[in-house]
C-alpha positions as CSV (number, residue, x, y, z in Angstrom):
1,X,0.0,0.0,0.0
2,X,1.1,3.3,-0.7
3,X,1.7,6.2,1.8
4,X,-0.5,9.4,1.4
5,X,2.7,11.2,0.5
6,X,3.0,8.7,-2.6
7,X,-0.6,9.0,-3.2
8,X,-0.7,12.9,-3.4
9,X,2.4,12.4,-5.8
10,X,1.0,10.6,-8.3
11,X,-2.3,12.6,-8.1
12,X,-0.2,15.7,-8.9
13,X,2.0,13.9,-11.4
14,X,-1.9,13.1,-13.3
15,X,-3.2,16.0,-13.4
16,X,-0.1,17.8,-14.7
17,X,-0.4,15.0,-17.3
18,X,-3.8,15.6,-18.0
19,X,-3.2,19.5,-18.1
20,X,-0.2,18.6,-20.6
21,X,-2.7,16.9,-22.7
22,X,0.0,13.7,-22.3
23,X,-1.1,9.9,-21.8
24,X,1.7,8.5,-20.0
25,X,2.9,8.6,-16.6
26,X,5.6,7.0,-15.3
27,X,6.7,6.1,-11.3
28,X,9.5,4.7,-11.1
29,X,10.7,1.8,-12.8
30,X,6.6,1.1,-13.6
31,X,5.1,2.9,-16.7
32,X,1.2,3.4,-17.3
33,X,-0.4,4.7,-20.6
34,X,-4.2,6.3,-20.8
35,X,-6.1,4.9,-23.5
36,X,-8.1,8.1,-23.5
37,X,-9.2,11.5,-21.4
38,X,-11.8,9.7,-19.8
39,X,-9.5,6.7,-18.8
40,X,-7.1,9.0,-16.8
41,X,-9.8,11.5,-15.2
42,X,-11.1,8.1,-13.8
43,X,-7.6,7.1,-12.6
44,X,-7.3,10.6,-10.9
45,X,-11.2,10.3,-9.2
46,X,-9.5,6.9,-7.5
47,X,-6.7,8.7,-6.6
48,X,-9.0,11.4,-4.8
49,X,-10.9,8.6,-3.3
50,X,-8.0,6.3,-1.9
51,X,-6.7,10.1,-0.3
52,X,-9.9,11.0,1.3
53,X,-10.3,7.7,2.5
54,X,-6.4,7.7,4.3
55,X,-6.6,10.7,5.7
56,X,-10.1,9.8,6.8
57,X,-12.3,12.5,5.3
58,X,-14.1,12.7,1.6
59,X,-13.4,15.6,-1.0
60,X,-16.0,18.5,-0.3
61,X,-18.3,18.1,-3.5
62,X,-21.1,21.1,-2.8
63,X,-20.7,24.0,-0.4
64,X,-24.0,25.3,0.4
65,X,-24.4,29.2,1.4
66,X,-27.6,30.5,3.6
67,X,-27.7,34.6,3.9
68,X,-30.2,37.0,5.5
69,X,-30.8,40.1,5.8
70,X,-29.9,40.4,9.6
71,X,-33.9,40.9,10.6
């Protein structure tokens, strides 16, 4: 199993790779190539996921605002 620290490096080191427009990542001595977009946006929501779940929170998905008019 990987240590948060790995796991927050190789969530960066996706979405700079998905930012560069590239398909392969590399960690390592082990290589891994996207097929498509939609293949390594599902690699990085896992990522998210296995981080929220070590660090033993989930990712904030909706903040919700209420405001009044102080009356």
């Amino acid at each position: 199993m990987a240590t948060l620290a790995e796991l927050r490096d190789r969530l960066d080191r996706l979405r700079d790779a998905r930012a560069g427009g590239e398909h392969e990542i590399s960690y390592g001595d082990e290589r891994v190539v996207f097929r498509s977009d939609a293949e390594l946006a599902s690699a990085i929501d896992d990522l998210e996921r296995q981080i929220a779940a070590a660090s033993g929170g989930s990712p904030v998905r909706m903040v919700r605002f209420s405001t009044s008019k102080g009356i």
